[in-house]
VOMIMI-971695 format. One record per atom (N, C-alpha, C): residue in three letters; atom name; x, y, z. Coordinates in pm, 1 decimal. Atoms other than C-alpha are relative to their C-alpha. Layout:
REM residues N
+-----+----+----------+----------+----------+
!  aa ! at !        u !        v !        w !
+-----+----+----------+----------+----------+
! ALA ! CA !        X !        Y !        Z !
...
+-----+----+----------+----------+----------+
//
This chain:
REM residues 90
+-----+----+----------+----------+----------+
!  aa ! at !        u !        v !        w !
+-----+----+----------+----------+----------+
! UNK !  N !    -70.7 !   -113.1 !     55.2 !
! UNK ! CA !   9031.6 !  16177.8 !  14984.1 !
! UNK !  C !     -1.3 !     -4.6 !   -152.7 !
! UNK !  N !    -12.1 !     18.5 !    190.9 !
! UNK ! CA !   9054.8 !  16044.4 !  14618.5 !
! UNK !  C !   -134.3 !      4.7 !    -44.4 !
! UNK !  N !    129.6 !    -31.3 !     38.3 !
! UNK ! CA !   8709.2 !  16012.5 !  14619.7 !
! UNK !  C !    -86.3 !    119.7 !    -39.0 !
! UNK !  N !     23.7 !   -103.8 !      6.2 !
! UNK ! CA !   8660.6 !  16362.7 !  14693.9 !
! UNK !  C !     62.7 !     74.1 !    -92.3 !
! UNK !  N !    -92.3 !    -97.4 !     81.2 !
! UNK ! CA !   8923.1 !  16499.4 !  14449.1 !
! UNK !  C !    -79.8 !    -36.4 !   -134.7 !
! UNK !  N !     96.4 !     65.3 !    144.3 !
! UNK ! CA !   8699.7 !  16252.3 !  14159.4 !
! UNK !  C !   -118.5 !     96.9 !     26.8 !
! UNK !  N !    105.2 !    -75.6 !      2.6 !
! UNK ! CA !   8382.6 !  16451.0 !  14269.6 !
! UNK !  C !     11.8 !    140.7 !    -53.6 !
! UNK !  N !    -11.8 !   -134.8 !     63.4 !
! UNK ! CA !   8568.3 !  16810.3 !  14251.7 !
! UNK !  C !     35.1 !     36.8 !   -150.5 !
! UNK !  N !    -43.6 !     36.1 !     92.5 !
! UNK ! CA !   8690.4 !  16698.8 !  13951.4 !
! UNK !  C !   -120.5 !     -0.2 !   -113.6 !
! UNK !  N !    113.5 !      5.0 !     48.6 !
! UNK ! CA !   8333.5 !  16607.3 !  13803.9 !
! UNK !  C !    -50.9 !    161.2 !      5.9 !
! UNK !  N !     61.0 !   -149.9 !    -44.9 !
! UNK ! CA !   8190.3 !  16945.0 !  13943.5 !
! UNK !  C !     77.9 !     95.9 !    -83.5 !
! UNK !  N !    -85.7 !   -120.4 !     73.2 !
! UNK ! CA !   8454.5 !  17150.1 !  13776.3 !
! UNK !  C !      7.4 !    -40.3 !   -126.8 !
! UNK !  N !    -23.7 !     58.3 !    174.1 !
! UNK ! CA !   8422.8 !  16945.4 !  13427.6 !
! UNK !  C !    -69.1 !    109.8 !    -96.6 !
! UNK !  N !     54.5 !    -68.5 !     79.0 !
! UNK ! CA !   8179.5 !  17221.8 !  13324.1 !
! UNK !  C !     29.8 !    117.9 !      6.7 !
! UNK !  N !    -47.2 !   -138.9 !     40.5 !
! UNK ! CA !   8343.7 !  17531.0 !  13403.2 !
! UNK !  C !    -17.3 !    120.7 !   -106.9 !
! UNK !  N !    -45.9 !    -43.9 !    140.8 !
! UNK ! CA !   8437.9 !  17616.5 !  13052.3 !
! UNK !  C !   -101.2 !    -19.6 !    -84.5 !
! UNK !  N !    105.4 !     48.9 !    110.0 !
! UNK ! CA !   8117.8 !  17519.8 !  12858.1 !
! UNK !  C !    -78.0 !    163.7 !     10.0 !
! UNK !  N !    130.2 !   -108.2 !      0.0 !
! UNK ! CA !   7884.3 !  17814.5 !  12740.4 !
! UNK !  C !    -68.5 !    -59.0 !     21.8 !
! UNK !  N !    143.6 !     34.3 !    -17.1 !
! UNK ! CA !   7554.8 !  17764.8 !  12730.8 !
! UNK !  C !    -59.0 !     12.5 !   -140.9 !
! UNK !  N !     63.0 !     55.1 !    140.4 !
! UNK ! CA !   7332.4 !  17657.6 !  12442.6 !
! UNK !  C !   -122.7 !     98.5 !    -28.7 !
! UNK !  N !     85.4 !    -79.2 !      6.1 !
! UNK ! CA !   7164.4 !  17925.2 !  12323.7 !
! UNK !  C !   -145.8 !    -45.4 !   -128.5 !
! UNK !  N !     70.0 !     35.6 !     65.7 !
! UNK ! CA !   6812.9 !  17804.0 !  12135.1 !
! UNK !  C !    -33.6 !     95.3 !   -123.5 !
! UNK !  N !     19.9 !    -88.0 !    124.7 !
! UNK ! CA !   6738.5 !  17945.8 !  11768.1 !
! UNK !  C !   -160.7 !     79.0 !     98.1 !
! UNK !  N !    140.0 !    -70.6 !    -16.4 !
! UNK ! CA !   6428.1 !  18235.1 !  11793.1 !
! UNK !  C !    -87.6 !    -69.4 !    -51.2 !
! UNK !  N !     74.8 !     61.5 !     70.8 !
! UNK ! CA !   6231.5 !  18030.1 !  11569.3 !
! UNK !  C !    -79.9 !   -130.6 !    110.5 !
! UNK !  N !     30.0 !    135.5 !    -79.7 !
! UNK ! CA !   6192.6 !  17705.5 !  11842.7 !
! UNK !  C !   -148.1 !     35.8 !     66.0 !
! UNK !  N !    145.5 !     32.4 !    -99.7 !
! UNK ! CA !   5940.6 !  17831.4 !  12085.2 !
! UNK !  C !   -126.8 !     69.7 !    -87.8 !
! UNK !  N !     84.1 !    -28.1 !    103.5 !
! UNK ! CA !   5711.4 !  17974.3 !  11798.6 !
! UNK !  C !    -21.1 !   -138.6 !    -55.8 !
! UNK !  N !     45.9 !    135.6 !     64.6 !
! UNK ! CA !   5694.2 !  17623.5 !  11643.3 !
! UNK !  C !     54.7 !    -91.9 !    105.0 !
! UNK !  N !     21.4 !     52.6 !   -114.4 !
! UNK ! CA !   5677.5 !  17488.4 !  11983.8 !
! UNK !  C !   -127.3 !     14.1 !     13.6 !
! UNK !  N !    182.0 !    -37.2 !    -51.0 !
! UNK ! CA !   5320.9 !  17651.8 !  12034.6 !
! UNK !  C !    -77.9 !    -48.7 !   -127.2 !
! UNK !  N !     60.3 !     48.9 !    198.0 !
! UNK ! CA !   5250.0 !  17603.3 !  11647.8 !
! UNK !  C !    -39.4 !    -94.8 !     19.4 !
! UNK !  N !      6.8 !    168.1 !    -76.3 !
! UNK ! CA !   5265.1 !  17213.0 !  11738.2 !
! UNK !  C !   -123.3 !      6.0 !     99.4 !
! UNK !  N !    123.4 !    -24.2 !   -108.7 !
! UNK ! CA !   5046.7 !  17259.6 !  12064.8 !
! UNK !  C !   -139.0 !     -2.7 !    -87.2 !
! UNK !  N !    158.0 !    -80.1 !     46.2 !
! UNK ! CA !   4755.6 !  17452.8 !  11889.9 !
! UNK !  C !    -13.0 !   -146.8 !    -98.7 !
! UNK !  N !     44.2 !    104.4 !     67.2 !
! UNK ! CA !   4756.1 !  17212.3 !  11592.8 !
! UNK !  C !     -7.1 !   -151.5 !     44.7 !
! UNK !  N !    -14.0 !     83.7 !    -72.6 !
! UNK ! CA !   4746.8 !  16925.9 !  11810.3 !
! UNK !  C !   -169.3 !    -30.0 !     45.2 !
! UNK !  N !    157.1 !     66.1 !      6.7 !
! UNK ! CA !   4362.7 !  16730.0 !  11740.6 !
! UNK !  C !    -65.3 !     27.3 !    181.6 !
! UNK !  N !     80.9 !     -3.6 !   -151.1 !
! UNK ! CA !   4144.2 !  16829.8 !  12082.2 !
! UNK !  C !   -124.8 !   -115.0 !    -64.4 !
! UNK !  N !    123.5 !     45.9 !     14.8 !
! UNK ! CA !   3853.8 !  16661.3 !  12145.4 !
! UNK !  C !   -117.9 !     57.9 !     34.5 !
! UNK !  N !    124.8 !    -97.7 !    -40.7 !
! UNK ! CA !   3517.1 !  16820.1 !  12113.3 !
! UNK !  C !    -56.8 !     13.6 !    101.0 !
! UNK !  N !     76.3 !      2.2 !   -103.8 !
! UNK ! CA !   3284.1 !  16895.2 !  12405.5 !
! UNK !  C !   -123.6 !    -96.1 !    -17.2 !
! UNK !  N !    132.9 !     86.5 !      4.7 !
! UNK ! CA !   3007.4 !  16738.3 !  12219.9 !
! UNK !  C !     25.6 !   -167.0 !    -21.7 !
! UNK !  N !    -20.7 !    159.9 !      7.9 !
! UNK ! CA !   3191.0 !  16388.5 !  12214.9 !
! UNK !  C !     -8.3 !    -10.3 !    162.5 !
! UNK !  N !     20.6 !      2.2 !   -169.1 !
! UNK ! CA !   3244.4 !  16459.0 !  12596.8 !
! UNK !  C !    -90.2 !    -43.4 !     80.3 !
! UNK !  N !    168.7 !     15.7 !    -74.9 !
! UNK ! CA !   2897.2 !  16536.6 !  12692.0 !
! UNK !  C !    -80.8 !   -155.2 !    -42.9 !
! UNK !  N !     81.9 !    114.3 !     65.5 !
! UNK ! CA !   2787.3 !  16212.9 !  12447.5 !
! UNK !  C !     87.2 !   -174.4 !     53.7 !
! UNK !  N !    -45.7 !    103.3 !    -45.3 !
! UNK ! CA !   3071.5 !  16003.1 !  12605.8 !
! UNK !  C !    -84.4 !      0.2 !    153.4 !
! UNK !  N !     42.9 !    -16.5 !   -160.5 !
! UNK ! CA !   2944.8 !  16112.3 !  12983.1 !
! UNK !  C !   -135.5 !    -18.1 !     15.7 !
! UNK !  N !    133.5 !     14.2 !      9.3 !
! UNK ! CA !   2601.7 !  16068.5 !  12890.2 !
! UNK !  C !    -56.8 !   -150.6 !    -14.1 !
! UNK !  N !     17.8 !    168.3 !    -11.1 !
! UNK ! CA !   2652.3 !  15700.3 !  12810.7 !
! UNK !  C !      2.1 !    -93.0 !     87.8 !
! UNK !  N !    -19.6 !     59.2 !    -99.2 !
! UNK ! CA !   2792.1 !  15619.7 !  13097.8 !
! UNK !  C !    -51.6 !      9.2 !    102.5 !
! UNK !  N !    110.8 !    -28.7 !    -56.2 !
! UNK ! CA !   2511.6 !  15759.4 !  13280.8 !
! UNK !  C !    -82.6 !   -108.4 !    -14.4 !
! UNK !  N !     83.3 !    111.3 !     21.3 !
! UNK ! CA !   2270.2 !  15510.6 !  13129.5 !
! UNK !  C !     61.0 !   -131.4 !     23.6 !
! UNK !  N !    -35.5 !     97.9 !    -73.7 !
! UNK ! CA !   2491.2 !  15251.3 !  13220.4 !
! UNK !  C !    -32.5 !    -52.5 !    104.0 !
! UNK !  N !     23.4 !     26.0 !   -135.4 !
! UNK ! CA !   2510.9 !  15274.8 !  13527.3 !
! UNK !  C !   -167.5 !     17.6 !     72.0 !
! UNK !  N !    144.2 !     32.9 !    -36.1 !
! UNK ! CA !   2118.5 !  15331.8 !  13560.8 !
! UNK !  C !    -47.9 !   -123.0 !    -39.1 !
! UNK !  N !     33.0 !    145.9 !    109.2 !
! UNK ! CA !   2080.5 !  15021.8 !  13340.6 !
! UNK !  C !     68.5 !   -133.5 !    100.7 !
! UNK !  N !    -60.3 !    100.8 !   -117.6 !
! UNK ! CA !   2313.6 !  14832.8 !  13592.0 !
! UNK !  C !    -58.9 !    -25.7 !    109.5 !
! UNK !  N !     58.7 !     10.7 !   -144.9 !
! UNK ! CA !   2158.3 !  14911.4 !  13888.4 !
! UNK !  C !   -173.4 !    -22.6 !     -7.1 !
! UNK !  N !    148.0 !     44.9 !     27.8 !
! UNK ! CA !   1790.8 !  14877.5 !  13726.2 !
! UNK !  C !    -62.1 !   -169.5 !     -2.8 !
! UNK !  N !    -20.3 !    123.9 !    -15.3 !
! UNK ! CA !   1910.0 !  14509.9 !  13655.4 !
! UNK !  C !    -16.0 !    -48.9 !    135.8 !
! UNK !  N !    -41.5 !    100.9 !   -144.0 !
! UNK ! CA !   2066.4 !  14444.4 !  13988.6 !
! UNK !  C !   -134.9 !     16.3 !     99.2 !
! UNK !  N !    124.4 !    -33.5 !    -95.0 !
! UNK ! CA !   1753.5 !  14593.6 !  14179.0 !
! UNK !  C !   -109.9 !   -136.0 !    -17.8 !
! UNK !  N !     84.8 !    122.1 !     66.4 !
! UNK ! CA !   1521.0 !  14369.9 !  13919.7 !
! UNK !  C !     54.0 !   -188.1 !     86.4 !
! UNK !  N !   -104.6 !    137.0 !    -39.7 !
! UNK ! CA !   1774.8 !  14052.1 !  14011.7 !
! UNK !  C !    -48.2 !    -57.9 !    131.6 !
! UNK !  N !      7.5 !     -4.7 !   -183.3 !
! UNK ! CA !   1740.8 !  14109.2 !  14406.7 !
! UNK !  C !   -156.6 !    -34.3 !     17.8 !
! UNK !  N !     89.3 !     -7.6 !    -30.1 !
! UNK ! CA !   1351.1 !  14152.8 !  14366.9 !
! UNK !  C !    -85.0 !   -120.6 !    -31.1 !
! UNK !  N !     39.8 !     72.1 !     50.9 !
! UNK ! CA !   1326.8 !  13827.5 !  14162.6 !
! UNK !  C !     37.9 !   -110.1 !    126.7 !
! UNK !  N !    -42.2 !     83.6 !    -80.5 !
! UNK ! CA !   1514.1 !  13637.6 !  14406.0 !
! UNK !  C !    -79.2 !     -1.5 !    165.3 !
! UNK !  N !     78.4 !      6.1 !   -146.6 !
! UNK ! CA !   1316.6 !  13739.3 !  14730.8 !
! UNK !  C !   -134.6 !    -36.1 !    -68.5 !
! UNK !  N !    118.0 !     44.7 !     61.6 !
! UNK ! CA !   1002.9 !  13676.3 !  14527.4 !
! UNK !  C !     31.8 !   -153.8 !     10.5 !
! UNK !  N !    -12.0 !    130.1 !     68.6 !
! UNK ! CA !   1107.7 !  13331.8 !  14426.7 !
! UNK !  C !     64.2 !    -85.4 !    122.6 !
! UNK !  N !    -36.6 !     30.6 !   -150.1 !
! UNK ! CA !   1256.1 !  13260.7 !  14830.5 !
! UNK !  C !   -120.9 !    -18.6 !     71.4 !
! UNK !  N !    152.2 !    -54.1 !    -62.1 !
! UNK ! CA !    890.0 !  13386.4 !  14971.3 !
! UNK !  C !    -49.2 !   -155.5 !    -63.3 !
! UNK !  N !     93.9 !     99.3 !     46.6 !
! UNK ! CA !    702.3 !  13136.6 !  14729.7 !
! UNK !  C !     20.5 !   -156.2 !     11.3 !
! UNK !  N !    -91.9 !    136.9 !    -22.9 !
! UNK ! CA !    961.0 !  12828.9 !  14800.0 !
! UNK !  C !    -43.2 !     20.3 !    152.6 !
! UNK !  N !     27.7 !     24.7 !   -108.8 !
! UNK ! CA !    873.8 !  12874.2 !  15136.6 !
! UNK !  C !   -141.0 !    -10.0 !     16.2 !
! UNK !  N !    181.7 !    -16.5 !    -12.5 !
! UNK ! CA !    450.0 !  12950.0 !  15108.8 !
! UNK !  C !     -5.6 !   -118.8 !    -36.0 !
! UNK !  N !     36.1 !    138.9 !     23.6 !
! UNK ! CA !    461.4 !  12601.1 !  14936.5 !
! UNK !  C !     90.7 !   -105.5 !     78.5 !
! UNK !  N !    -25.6 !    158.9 !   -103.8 !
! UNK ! CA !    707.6 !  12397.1 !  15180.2 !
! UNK !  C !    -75.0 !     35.9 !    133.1 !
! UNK !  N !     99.1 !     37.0 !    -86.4 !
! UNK ! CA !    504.6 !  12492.1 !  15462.1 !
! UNK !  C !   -102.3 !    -13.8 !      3.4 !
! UNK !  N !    132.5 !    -23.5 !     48.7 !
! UNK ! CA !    185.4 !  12578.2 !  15327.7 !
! UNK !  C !      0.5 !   -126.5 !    -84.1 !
! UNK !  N !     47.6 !     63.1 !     65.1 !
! UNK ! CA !    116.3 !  12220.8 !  15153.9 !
! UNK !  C !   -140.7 !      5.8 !    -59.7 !
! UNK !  N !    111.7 !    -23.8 !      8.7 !
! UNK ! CA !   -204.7 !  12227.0 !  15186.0 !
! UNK !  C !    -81.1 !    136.5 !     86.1 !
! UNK !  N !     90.7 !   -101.7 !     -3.1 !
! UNK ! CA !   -515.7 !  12499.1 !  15242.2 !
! UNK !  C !    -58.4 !    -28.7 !    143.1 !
! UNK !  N !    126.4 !     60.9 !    -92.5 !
! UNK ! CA !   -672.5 !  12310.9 !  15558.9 !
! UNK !  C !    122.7 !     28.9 !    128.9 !
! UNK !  N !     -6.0 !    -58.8 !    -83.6 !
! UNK ! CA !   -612.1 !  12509.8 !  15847.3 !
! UNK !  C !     23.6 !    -50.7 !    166.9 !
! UNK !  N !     74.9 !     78.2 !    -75.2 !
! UNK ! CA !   -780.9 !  12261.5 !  16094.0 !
! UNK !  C !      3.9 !   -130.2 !    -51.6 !
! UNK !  N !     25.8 !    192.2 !     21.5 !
! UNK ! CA !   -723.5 !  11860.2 !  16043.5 !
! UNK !  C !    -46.7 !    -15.5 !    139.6 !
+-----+----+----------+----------+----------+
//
């Protein structure tokens, strides 16, 4: 019950308050702000997105290279432990 009389109590604290009316001037140098507010060009965009293109071709040109060195270099470790020698027929 007291609890509830503290809540109506809260709830009714603002009754009596106007409301805050903002100067005319605010949302005009609200947008003012906005606009002058540094963008970033398209042509840094396209030159950032373009980098990261070659990256990732450059990454995967590696890792391909990497993979192709390693089965190469598996193949030839094996042609010489079984393959000692050339002679077919002892």
């Amino acid at each position: 019950m007291e609890r509830n009389n503290w809540i109506e109590t809260i709830l009714n604290s603002t009754n009596g308050l106007t409301p805050v009316v903002p100067s005319d001037n605010l949302f005009s140098k609200i947008q003012a702000q906005i606009k002058n507010k540094n963008k970033v060009s398209e042509k840094i965009i396209w030159l950032v997105a373009a980098s990261v293109a070659v990256l990732v071709v450059l990454n995967c040109s590696v890792l391909s290279s990497k993979t192709k060195k390693n089965k190469t270099s598996t193949t030839t470790y094996f042609e010489n432990e079984l393959n000692k020698s050339n002679q077919l027929y002892q």
